[in-house]
C-alpha positions in Angstrom: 152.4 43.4 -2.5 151.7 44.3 1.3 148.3 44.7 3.0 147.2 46.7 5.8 146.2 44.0 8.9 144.5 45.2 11.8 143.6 43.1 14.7 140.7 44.0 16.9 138.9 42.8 19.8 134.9 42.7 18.9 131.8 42.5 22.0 134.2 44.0 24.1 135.6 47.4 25.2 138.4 46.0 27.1 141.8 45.0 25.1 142.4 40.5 25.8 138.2 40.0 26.0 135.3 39.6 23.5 136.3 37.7 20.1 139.8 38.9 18.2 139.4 39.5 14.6 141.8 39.7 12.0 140.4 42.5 9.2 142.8 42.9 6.0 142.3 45.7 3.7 142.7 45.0 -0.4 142.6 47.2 -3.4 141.1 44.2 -5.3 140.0 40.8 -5.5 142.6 38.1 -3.9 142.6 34.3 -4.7 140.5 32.3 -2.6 143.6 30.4 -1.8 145.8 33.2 -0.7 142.9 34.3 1.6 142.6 30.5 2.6 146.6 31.1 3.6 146.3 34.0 5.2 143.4 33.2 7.5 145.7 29.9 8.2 148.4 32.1 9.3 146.1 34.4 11.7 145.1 31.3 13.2 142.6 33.4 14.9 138.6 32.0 14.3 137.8 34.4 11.4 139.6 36.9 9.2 137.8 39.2 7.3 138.7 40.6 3.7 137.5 43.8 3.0 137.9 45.1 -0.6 137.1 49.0 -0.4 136.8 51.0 -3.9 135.2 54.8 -2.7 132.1 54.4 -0.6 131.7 50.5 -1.6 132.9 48.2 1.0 133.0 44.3 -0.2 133.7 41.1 2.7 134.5 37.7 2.9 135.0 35.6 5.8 137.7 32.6 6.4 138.1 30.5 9.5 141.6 28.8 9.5 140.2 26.1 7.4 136.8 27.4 5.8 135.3 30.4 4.3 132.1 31.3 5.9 128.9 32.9 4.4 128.2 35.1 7.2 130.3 35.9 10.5 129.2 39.2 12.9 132.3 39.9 15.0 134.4 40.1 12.0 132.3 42.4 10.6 132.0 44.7 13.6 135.8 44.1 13.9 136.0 45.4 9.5 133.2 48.8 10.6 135.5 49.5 13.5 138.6 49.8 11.1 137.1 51.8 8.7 135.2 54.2 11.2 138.5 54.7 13.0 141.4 54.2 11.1 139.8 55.2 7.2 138.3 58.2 8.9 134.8 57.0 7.3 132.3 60.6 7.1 129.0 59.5 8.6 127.9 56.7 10.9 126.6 54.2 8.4 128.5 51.7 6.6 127.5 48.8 4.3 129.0 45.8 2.9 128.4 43.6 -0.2 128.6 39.6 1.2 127.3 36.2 0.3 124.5 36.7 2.3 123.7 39.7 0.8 124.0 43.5 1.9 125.1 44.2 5.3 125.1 47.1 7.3 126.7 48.7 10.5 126.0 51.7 12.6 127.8 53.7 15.2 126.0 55.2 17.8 128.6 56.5 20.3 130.8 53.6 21.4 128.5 50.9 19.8 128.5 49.8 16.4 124.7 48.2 15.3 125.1 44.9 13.3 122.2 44.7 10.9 121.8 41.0 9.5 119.0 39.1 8.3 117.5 37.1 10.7 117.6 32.8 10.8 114.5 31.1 10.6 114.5 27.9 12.7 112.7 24.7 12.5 112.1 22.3 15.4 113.5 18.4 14.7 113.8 15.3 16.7 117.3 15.1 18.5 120.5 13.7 17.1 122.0 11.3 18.4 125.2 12.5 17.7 124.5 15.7 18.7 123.6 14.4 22.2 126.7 12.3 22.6 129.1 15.2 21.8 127.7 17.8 24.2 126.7 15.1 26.6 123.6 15.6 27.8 120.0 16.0 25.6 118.6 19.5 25.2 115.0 20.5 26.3 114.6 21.4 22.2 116.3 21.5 19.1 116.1 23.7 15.9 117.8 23.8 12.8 118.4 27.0 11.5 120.7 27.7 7.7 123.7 27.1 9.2 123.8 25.7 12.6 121.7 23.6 15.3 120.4 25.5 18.3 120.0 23.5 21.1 117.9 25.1 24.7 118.5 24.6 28.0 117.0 25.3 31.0 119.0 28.3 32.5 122.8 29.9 32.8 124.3 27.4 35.2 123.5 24.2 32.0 125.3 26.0 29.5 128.7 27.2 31.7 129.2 23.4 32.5 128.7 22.0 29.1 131.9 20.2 28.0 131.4 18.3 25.0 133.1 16.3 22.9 134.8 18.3 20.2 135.3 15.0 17.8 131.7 14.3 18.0 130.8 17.4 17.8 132.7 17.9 14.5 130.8 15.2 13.3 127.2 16.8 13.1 126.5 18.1 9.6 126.3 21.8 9.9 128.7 24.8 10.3 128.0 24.7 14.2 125.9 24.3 17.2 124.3 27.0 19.0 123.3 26.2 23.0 121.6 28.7 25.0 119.8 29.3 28.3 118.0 31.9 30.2 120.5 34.0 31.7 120.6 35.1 35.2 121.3 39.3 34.5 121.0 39.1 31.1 118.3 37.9 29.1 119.7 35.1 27.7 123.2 32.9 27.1 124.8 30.9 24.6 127.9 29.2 23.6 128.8 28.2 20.1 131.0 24.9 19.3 132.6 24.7 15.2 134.9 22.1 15.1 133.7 21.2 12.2 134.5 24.5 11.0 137.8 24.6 12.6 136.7 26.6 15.6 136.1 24.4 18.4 134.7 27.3 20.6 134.1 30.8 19.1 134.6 33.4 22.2 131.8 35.7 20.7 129.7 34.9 17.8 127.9 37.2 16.5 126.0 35.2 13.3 124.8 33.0 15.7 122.7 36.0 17.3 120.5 35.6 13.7 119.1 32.3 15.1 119.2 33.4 18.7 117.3 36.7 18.6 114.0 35.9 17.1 114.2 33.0 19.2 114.3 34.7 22.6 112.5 37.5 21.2 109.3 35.2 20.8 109.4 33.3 23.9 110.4 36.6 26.1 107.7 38.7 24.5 110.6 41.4 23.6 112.0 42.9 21.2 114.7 44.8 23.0 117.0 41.6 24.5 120.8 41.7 26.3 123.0 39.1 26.0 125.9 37.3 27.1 128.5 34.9 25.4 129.8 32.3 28.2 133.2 31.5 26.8 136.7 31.9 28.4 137.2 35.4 26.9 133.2 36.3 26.8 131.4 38.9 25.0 128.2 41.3 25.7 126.2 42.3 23.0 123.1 44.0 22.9 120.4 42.8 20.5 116.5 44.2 18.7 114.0 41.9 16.9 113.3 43.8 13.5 111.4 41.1 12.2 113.1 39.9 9.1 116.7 41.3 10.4 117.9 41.4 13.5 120.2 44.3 15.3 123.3 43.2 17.1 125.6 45.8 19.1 128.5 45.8 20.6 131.6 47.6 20.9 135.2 47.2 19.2 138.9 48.1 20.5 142.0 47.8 18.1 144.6 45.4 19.4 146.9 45.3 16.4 148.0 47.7 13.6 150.4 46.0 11.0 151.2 44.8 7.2 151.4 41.6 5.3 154.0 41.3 2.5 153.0 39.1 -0.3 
């Protein structure tokens, strides 16, 4: 059996920046295991698999060591295949998940992610939280999946340098930390050793906890962001209320085939 493979660049226009993607194209159903393999093999933070029958576009998510219920820049990464290498008519398409239907539009060089939005809950510190990144947050939320820890401003989160073995200890898929930014309206990293990414260069899910966050405390619902890793990603981001908007753009690194 062989299986289209396309690698892509997602929150970025520039080829070796933003967050790479691996998006593989099935006629049906694999094994959880063989995806499991295959996103081993990538070794890249998340692999998408995209089961396409006519207009009905299905996706699942694996890290090198997990699947995931929800994960943005491989789902940009999956809309910019089929927009430019399916040759998809119109500028809408939708996908079937485990968190429920998704949606991406183009709109010139940006392709909209629209996700629910993550509702967050304030809670007391953890202690292990604190040791791994190494220094105590102004506040902490708990969102479905992660913790979001604030800071003050840019400068706290680019020289954060936690602990990736305590880290990998707090019980949650990852932790969010994030600051006001300097041209941008806000910042964040996002650590997931626990998930087998220690840091992901652009996450997009993560923007479900982050924008109705920022979008309450800045008073807006139009918001630009930046992710502060090594490669970095810009996305650009709209409060709906119960979902969230998340934009960015997409480049194709990698064309190729898997034999099975």
């Amino acid at each position: 059996m062989e299986l289209p493979l396309y690698q892509v660049d997602a929150f970025t226009g520039r080829l070796f920046t933003g967050n790479p993607a691996a998006v593989v194209l099935c006629e049906s159903d694999l094994s959880a295991e063989t995806m499991q393999s295959i996103a081993a093999e990538n070794n890249l933070a998340e692999t998408a698999f995209v089961v396409t029958t006519g207009i009905n576009h299905q996706i699942r998510w694996f890290t090198p060591t997990v699947e995931v219920d929800l994960c943005g820049h491989a789902t940009l990464a999956a809309a910019h295949v089929i927009f430019n290498h399916l040759n998809l008519s119109g500028n809408t398409v939708s996908f079937s998940s485990k968190s429920g239907p998704l949606y991406v539009r183009q709109d010139g060089e940006i392709l909209y992610l629209d996700f629910p939005a993550d509702s967050i809950s304030a809670v007391e510190p953890l202690e292990q939280l604190i040791s791994g990144l190494g220094v105590k947050p102004t506040e902490l939320y708990k969102g479905r999946d992660d913790y979001l820890a604030i800071f003050d401003n840019e400068d706290d989160i680019i020289s954060l340098c936690p602990d990736m073995a305590l880290i990998s200890k707090v019980p949650s898929r990852g932790i969010i930390v994030s600051g006001a930014g300097r041209e941008v309206d806000f910042v964040s990293r996002f650590f997931a050793p626990q998930s087998g990414v220690p840091e992901d260069p652009v996450t997009g899910s993560s923007h479900t906890t982050l924008i109705p966050y920022w979008s309450k405390r800045l008073a807006k619902q139009h918001l630009r962001a930046k992710q502060l890793s090594r490669r970095g990603g810009e996305l650009v981001c709209k409060d709906l209320g119960k979902r969230v908007e998340i934009g960015g753009r997409a480049v194709t690194y990698l064309v190729g085939e898997i034999s099975l």
